[in-house]
mmCIF entry with sequence, helices, sheets and N, C-alpha, C, O atoms, coordinates in Angstrom:
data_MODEL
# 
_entry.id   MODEL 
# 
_entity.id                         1 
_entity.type                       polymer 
_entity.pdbx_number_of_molecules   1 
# 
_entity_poly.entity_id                      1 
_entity_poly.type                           'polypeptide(L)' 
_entity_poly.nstd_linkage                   no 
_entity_poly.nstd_monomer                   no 
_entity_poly.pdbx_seq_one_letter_code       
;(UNK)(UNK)(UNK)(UNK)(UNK)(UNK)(UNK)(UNK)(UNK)(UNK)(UNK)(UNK)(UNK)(UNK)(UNK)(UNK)
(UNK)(UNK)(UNK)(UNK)(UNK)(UNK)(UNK)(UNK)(UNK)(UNK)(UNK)(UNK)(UNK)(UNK)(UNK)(UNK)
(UNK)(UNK)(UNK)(UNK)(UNK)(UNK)(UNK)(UNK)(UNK)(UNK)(UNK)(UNK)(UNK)(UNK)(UNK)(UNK)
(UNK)(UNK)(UNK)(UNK)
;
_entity_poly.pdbx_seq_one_letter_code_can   XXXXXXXXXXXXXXXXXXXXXXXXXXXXXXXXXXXXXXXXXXXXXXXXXXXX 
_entity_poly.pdbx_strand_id                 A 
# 
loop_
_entity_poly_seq.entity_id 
_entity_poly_seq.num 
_entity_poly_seq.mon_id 
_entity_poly_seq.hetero 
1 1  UNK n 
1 2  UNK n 
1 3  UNK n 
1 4  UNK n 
1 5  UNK n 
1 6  UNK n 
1 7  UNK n 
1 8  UNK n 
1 9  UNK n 
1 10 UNK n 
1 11 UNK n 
1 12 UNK n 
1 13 UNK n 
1 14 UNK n 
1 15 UNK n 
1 16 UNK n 
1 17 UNK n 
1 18 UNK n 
1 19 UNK n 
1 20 UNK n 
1 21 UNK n 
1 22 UNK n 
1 23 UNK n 
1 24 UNK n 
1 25 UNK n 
1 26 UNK n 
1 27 UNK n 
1 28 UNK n 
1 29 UNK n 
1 30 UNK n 
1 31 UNK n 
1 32 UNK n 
1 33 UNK n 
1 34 UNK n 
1 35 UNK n 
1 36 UNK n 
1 37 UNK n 
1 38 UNK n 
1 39 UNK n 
1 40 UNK n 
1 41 UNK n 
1 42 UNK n 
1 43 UNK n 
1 44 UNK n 
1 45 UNK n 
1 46 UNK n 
1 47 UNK n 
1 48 UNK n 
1 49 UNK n 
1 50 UNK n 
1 51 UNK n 
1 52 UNK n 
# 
_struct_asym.id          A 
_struct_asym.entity_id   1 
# 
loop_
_struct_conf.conf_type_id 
_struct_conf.id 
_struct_conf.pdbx_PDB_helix_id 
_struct_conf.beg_label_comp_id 
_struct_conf.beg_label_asym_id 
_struct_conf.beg_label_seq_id 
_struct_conf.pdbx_beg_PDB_ins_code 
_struct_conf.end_label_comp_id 
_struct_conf.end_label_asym_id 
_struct_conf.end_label_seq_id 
_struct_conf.pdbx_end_PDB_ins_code 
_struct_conf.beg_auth_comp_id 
_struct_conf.beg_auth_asym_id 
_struct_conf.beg_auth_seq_id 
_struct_conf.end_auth_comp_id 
_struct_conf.end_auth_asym_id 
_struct_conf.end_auth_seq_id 
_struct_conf.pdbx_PDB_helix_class 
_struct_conf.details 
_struct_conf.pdbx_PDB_helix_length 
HELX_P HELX_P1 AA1 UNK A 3  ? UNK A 11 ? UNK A 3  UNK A 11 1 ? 9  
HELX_P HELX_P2 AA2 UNK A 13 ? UNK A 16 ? UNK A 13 UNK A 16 1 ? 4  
HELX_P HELX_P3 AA3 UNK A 22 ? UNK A 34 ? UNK A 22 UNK A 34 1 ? 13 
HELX_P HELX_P4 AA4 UNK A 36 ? UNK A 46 ? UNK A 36 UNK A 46 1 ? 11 
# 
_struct_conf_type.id          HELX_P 
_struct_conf_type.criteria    ? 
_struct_conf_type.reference   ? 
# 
loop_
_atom_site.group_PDB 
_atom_site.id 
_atom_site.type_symbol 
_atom_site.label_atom_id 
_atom_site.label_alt_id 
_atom_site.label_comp_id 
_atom_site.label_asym_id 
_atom_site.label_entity_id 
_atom_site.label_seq_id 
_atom_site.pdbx_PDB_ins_code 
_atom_site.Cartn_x 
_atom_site.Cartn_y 
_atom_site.Cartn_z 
_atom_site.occupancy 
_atom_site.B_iso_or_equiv 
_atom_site.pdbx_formal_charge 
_atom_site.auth_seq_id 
_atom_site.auth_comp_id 
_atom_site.auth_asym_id 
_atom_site.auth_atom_id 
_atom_site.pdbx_PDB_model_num 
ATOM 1   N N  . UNK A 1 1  ? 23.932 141.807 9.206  1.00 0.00 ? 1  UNK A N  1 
ATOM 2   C CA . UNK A 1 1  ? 22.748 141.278 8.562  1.00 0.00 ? 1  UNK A CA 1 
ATOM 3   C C  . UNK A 1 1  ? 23.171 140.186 7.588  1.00 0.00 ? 1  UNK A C  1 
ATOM 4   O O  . UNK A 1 1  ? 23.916 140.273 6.612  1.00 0.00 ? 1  UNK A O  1 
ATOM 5   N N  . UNK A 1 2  ? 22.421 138.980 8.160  1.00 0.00 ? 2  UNK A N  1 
ATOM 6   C CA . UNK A 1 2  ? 22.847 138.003 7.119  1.00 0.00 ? 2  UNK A CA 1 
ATOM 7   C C  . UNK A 1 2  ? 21.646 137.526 6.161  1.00 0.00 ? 2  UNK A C  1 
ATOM 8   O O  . UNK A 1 2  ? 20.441 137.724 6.320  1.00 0.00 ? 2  UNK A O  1 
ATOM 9   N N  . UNK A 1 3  ? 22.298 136.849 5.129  1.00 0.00 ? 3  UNK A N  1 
ATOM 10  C CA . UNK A 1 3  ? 21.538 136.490 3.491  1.00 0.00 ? 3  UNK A CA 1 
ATOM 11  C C  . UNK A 1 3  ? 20.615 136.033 4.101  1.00 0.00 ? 3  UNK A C  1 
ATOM 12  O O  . UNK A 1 3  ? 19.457 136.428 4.233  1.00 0.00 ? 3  UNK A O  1 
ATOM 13  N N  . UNK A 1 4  ? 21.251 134.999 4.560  1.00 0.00 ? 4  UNK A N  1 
ATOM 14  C CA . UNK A 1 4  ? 19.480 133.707 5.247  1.00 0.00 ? 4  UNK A CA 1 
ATOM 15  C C  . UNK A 1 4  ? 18.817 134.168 6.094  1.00 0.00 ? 4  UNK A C  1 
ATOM 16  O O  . UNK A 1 4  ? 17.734 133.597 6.224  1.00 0.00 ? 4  UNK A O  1 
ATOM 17  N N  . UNK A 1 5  ? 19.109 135.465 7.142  1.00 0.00 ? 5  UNK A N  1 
ATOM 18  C CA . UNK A 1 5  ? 18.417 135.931 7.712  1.00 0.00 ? 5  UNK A CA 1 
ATOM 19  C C  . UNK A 1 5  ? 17.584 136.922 7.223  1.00 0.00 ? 5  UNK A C  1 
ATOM 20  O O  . UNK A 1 5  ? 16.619 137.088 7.969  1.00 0.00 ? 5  UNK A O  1 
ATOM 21  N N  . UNK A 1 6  ? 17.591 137.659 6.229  1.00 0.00 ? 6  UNK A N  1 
ATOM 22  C CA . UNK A 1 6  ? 16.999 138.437 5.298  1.00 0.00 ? 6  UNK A CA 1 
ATOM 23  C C  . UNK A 1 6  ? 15.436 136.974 4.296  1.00 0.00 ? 6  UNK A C  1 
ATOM 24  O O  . UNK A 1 6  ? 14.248 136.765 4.046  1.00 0.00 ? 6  UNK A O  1 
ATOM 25  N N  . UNK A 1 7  ? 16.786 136.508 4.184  1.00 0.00 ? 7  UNK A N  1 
ATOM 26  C CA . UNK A 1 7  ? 15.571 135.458 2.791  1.00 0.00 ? 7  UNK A CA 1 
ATOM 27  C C  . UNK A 1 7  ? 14.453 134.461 3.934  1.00 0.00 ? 7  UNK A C  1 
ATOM 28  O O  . UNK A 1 7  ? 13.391 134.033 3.482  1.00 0.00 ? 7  UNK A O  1 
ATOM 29  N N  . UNK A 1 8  ? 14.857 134.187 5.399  1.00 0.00 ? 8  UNK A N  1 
ATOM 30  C CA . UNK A 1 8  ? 14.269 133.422 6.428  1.00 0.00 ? 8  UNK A CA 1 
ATOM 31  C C  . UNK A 1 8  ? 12.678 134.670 6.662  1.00 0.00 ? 8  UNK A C  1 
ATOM 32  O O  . UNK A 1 8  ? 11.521 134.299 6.863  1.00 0.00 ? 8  UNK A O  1 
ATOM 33  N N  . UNK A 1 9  ? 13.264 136.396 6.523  1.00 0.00 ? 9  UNK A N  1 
ATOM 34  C CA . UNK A 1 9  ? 12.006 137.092 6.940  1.00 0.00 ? 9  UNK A CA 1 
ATOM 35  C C  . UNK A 1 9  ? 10.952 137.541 5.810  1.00 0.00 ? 9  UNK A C  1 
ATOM 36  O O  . UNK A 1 9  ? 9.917  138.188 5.965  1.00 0.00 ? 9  UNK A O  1 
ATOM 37  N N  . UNK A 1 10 ? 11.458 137.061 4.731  1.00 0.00 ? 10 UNK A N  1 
ATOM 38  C CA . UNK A 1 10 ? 10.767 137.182 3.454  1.00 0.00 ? 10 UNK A CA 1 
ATOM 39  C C  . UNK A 1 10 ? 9.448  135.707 3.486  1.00 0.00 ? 10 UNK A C  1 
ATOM 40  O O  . UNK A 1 10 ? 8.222  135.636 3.408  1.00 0.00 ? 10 UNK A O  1 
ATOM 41  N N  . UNK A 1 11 ? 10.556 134.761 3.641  1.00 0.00 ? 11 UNK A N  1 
ATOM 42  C CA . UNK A 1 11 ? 9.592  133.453 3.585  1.00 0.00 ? 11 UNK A CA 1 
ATOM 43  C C  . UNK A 1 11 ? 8.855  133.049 4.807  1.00 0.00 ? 11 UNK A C  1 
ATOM 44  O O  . UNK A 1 11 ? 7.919  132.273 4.616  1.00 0.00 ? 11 UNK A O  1 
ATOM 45  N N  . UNK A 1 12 ? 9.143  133.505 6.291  1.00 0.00 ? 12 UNK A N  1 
ATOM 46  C CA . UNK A 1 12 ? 8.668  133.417 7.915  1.00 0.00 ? 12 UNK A CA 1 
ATOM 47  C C  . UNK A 1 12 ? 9.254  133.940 8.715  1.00 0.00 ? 12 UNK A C  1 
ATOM 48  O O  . UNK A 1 12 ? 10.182 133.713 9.492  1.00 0.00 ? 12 UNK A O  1 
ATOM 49  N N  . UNK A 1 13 ? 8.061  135.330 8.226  1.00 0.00 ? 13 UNK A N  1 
ATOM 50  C CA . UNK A 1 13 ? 8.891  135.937 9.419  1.00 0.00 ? 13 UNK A CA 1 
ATOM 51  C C  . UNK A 1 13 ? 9.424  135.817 11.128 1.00 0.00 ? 13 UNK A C  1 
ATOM 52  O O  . UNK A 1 13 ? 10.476 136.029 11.730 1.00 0.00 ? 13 UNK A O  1 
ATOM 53  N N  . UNK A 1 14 ? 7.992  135.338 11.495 1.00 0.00 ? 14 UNK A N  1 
ATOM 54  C CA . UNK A 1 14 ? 8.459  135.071 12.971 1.00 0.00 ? 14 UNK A CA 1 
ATOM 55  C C  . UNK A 1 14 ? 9.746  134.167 13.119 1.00 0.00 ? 14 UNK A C  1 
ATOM 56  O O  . UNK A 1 14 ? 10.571 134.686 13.870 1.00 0.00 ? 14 UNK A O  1 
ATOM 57  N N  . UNK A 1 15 ? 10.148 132.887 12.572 1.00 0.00 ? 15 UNK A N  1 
ATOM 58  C CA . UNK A 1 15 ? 11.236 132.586 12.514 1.00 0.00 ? 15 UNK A CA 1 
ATOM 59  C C  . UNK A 1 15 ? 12.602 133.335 12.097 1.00 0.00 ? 15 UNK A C  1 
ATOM 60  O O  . UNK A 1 15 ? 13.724 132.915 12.383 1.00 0.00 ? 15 UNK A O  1 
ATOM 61  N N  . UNK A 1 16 ? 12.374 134.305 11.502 1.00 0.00 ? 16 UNK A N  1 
ATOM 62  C CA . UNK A 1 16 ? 13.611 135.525 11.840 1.00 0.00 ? 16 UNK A CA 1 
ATOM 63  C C  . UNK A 1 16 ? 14.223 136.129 13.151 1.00 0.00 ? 16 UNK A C  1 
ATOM 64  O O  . UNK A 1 16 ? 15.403 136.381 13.396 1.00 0.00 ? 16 UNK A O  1 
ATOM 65  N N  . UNK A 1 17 ? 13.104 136.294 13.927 1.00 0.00 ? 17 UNK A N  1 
ATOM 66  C CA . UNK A 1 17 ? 13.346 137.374 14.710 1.00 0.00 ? 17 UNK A CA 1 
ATOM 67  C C  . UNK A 1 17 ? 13.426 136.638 15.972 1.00 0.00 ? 17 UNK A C  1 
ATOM 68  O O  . UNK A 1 17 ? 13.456 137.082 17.120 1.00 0.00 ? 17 UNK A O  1 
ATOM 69  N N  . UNK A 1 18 ? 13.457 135.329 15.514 1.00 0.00 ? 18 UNK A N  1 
ATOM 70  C CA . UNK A 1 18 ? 12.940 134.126 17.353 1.00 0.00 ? 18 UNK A CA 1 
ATOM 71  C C  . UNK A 1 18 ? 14.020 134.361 18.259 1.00 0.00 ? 18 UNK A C  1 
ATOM 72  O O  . UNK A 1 18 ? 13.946 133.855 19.379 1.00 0.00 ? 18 UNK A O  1 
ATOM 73  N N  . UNK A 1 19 ? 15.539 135.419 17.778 1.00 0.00 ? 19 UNK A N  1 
ATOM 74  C CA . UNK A 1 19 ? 17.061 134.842 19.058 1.00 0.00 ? 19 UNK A CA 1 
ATOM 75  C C  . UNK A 1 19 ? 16.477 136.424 18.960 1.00 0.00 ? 19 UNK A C  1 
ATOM 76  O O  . UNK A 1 19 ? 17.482 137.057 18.636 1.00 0.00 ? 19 UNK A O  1 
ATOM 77  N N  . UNK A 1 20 ? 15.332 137.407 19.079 1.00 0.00 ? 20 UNK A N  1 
ATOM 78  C CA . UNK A 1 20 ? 15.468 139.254 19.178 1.00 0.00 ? 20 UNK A CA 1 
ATOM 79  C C  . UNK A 1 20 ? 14.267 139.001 20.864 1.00 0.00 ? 20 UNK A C  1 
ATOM 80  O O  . UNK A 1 20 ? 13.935 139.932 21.598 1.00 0.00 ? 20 UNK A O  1 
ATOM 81  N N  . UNK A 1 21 ? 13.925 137.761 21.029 1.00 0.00 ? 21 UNK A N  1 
ATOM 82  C CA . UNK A 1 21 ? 12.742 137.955 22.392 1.00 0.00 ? 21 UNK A CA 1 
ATOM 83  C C  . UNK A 1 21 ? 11.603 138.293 22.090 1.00 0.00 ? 21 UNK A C  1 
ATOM 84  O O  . UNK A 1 21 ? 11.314 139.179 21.286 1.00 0.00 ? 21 UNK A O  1 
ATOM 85  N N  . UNK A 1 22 ? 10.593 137.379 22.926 1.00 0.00 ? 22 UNK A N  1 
ATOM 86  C CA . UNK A 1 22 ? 9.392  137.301 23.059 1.00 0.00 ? 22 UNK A CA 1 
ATOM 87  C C  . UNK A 1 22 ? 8.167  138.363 22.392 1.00 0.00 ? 22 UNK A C  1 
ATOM 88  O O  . UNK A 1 22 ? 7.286  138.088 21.578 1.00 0.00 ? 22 UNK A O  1 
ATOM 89  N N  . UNK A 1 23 ? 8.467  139.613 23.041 1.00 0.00 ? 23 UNK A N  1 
ATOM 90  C CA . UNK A 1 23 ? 7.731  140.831 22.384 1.00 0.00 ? 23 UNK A CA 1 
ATOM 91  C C  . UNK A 1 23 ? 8.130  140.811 20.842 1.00 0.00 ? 23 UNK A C  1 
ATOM 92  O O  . UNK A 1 23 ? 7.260  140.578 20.003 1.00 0.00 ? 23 UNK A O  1 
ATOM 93  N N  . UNK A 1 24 ? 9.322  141.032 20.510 1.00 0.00 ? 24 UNK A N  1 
ATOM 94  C CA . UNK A 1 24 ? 9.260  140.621 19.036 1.00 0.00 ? 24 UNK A CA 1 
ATOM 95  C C  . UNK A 1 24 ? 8.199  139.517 18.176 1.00 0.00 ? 24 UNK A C  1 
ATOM 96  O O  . UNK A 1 24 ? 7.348  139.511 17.286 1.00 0.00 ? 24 UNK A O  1 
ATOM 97  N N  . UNK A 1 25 ? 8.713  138.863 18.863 1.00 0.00 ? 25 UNK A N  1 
ATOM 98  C CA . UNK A 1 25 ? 8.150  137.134 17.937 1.00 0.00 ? 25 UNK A CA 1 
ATOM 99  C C  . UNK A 1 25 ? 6.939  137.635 17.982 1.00 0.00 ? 25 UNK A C  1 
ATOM 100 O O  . UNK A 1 25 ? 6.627  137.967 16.838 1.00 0.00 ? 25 UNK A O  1 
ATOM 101 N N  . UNK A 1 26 ? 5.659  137.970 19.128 1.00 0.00 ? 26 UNK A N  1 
ATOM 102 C CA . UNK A 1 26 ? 4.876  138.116 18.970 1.00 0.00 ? 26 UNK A CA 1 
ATOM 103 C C  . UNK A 1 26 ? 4.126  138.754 18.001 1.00 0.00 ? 26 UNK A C  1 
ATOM 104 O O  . UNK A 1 26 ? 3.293  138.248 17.249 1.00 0.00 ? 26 UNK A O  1 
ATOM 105 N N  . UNK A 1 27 ? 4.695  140.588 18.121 1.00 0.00 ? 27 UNK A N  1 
ATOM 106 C CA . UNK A 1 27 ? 4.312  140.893 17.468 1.00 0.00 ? 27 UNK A CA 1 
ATOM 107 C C  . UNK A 1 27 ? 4.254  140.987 15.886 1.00 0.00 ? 27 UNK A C  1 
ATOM 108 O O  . UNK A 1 27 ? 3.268  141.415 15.285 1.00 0.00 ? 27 UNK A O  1 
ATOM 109 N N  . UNK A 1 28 ? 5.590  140.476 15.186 1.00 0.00 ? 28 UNK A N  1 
ATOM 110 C CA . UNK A 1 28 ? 5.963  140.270 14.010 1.00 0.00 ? 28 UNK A CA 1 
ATOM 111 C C  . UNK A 1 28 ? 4.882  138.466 13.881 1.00 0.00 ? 28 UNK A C  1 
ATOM 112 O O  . UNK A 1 28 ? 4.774  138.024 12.737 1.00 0.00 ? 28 UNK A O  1 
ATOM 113 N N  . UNK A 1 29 ? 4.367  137.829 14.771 1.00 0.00 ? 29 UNK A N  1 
ATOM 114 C CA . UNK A 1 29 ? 3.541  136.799 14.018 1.00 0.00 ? 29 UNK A CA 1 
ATOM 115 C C  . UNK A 1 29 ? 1.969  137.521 14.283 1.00 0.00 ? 29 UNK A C  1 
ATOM 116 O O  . UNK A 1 29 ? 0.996  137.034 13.707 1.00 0.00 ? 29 UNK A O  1 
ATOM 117 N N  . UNK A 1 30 ? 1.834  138.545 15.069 1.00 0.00 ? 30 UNK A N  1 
ATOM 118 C CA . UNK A 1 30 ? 0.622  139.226 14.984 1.00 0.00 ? 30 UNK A CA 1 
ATOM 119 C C  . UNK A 1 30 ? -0.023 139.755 13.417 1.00 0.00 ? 30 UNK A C  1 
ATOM 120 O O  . UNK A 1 30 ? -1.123 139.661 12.873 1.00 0.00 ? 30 UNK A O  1 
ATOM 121 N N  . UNK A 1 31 ? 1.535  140.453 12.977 1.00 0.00 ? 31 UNK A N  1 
ATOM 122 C CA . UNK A 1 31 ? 1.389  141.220 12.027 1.00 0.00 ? 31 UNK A CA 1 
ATOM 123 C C  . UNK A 1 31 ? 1.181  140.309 10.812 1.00 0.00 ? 31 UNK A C  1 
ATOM 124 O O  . UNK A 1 31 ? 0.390  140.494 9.887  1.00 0.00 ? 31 UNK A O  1 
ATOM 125 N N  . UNK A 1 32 ? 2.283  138.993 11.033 1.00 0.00 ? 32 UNK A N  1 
ATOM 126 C CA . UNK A 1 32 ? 2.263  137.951 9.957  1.00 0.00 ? 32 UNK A CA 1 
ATOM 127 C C  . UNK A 1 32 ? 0.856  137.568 9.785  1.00 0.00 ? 32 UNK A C  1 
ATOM 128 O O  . UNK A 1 32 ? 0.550  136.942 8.770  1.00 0.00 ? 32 UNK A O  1 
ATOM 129 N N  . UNK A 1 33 ? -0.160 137.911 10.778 1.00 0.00 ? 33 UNK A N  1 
ATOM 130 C CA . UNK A 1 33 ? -1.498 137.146 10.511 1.00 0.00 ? 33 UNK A CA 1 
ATOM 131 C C  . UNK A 1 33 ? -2.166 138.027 9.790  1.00 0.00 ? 33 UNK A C  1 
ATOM 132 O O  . UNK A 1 33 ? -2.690 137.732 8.716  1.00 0.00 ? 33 UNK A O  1 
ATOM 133 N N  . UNK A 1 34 ? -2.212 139.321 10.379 1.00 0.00 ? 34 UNK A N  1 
ATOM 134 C CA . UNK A 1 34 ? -2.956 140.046 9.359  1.00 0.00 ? 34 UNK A CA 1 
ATOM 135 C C  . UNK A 1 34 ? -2.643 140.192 7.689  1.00 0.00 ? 34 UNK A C  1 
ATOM 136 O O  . UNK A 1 34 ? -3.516 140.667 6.963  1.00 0.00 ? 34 UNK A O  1 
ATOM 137 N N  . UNK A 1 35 ? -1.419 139.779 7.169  1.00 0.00 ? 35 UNK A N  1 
ATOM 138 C CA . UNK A 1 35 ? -0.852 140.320 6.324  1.00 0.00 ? 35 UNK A CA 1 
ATOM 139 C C  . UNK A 1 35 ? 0.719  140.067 6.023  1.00 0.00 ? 35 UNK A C  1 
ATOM 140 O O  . UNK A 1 35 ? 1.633  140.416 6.769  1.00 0.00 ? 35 UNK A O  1 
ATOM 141 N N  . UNK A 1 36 ? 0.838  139.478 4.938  1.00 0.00 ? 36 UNK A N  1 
ATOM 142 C CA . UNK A 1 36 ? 2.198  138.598 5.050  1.00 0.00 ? 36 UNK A CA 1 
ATOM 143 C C  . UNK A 1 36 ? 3.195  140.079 4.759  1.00 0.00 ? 36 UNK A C  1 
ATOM 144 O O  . UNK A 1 36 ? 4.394  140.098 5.038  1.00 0.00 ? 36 UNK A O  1 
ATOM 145 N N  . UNK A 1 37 ? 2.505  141.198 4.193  1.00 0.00 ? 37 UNK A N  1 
ATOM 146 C CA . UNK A 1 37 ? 3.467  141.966 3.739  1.00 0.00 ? 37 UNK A CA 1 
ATOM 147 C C  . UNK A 1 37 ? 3.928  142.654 5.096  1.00 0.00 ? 37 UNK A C  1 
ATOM 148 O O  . UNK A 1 37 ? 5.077  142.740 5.529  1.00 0.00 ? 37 UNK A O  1 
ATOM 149 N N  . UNK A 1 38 ? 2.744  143.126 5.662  1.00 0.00 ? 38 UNK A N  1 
ATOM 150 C CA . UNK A 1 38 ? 2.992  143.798 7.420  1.00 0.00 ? 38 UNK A CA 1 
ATOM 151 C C  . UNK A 1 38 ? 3.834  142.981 8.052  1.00 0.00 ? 38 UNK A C  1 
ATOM 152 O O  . UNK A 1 38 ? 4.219  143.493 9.103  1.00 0.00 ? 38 UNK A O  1 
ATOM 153 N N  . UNK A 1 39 ? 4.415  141.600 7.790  1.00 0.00 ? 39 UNK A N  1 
ATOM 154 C CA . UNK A 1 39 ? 4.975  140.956 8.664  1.00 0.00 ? 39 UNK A CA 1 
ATOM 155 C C  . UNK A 1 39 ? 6.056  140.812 8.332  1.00 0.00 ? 39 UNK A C  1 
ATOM 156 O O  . UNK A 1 39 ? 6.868  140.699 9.251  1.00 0.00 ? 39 UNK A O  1 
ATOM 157 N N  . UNK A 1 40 ? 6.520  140.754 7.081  1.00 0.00 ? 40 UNK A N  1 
ATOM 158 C CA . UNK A 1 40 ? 7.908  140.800 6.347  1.00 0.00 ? 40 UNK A CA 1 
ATOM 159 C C  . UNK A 1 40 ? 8.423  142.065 6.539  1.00 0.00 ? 40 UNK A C  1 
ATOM 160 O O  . UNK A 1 40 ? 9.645  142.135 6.669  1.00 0.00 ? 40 UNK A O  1 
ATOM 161 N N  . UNK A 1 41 ? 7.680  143.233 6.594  1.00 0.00 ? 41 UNK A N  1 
ATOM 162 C CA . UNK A 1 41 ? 8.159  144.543 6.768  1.00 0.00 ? 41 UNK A CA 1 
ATOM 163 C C  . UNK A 1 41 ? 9.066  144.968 8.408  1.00 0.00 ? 41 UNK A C  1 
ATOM 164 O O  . UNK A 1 41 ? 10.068 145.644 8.642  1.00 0.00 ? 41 UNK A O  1 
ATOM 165 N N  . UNK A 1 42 ? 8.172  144.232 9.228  1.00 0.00 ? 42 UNK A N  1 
ATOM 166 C CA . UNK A 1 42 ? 8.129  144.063 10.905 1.00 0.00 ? 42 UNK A CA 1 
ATOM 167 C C  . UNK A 1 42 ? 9.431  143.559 11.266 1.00 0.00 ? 42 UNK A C  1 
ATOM 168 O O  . UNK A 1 42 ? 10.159 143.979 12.165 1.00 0.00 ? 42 UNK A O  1 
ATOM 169 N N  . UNK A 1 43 ? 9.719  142.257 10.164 1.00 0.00 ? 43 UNK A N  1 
ATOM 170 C CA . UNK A 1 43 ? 10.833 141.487 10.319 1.00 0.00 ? 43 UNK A CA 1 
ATOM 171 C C  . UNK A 1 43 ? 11.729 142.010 9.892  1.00 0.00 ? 43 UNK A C  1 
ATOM 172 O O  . UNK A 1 43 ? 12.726 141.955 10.612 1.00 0.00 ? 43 UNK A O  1 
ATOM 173 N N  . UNK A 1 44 ? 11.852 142.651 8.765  1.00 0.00 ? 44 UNK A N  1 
ATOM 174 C CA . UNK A 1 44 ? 13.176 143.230 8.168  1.00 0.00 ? 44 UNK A CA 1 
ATOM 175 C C  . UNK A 1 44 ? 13.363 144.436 9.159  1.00 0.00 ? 44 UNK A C  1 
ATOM 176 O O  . UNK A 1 44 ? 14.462 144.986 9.216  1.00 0.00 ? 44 UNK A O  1 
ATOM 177 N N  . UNK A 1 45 ? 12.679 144.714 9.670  1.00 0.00 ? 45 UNK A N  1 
ATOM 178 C CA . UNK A 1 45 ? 13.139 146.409 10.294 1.00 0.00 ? 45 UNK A CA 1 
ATOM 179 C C  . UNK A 1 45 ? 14.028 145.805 11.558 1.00 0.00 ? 45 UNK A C  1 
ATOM 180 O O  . UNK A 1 45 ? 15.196 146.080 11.828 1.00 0.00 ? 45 UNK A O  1 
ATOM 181 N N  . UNK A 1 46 ? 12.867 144.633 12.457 1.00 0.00 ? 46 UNK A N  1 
ATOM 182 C CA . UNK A 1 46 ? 13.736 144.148 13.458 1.00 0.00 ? 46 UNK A CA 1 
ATOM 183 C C  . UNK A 1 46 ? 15.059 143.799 13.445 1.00 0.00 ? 46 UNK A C  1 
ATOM 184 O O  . UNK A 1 46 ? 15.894 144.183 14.264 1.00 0.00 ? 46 UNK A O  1 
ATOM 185 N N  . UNK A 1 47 ? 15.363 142.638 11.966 1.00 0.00 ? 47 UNK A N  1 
ATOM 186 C CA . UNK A 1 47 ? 16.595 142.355 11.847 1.00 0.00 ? 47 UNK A CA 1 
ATOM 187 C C  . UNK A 1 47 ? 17.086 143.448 11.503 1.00 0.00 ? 47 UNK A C  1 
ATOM 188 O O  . UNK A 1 47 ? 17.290 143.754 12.677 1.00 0.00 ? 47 UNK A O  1 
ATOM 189 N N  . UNK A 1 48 ? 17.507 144.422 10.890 1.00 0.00 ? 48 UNK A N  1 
ATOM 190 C CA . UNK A 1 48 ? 18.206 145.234 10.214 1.00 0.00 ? 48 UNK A CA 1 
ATOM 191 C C  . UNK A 1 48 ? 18.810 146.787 11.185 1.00 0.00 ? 48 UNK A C  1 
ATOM 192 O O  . UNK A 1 48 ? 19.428 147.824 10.942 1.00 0.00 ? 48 UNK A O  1 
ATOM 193 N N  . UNK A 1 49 ? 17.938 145.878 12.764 1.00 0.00 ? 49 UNK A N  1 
ATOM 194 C CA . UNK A 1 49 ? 18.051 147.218 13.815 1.00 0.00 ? 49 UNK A CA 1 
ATOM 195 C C  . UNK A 1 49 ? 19.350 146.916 14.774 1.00 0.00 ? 49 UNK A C  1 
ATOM 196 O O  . UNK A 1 49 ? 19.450 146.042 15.635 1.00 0.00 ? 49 UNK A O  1 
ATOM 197 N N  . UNK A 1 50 ? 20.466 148.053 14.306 1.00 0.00 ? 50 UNK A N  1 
ATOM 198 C CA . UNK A 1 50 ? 21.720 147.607 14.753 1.00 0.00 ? 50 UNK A CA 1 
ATOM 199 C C  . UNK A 1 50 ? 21.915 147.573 16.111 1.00 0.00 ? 50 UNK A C  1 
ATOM 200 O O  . UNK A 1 50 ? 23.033 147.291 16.544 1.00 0.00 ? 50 UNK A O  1 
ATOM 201 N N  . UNK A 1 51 ? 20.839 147.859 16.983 1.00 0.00 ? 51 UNK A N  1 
ATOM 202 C CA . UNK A 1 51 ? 20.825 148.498 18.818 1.00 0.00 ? 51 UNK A CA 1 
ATOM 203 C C  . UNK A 1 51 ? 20.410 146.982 19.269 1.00 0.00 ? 51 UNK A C  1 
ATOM 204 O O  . UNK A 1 51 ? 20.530 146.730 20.468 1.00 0.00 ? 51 UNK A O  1 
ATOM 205 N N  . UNK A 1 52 ? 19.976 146.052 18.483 1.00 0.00 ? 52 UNK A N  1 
ATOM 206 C CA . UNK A 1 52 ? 19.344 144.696 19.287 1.00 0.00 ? 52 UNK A CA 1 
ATOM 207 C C  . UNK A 1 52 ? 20.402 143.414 18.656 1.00 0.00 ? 52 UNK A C  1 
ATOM 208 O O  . UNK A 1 52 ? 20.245 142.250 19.022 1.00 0.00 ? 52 UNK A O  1 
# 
């Protein structure tokens, strides 16, 4: 887990998660719409998931 990738899902998330695939991106900019916090949350879990 890197710095800028942490501080990239704080400030956009979907741009975090864009090299994790399609279903990701989506749904982490789904969530980004409803709710910047639902989407930062979406993003950090994705990045921080050691299996992807």
């Amino acid at each position: 887990m890197s710095f800028w990738r942490v501080l990239l899902s704080i400030i956009c998330p979907p741009l975090a998660v864009i090299d994790k695939g399609c279903g990701s991106i989506i749904i982490v900019f789904l969530l980004w719409l409803c709710g910047w916090v639902p989407g930062v949350i979406a993003a950090l879990v994705i990045v921080n998931n050691p299996k992807s």
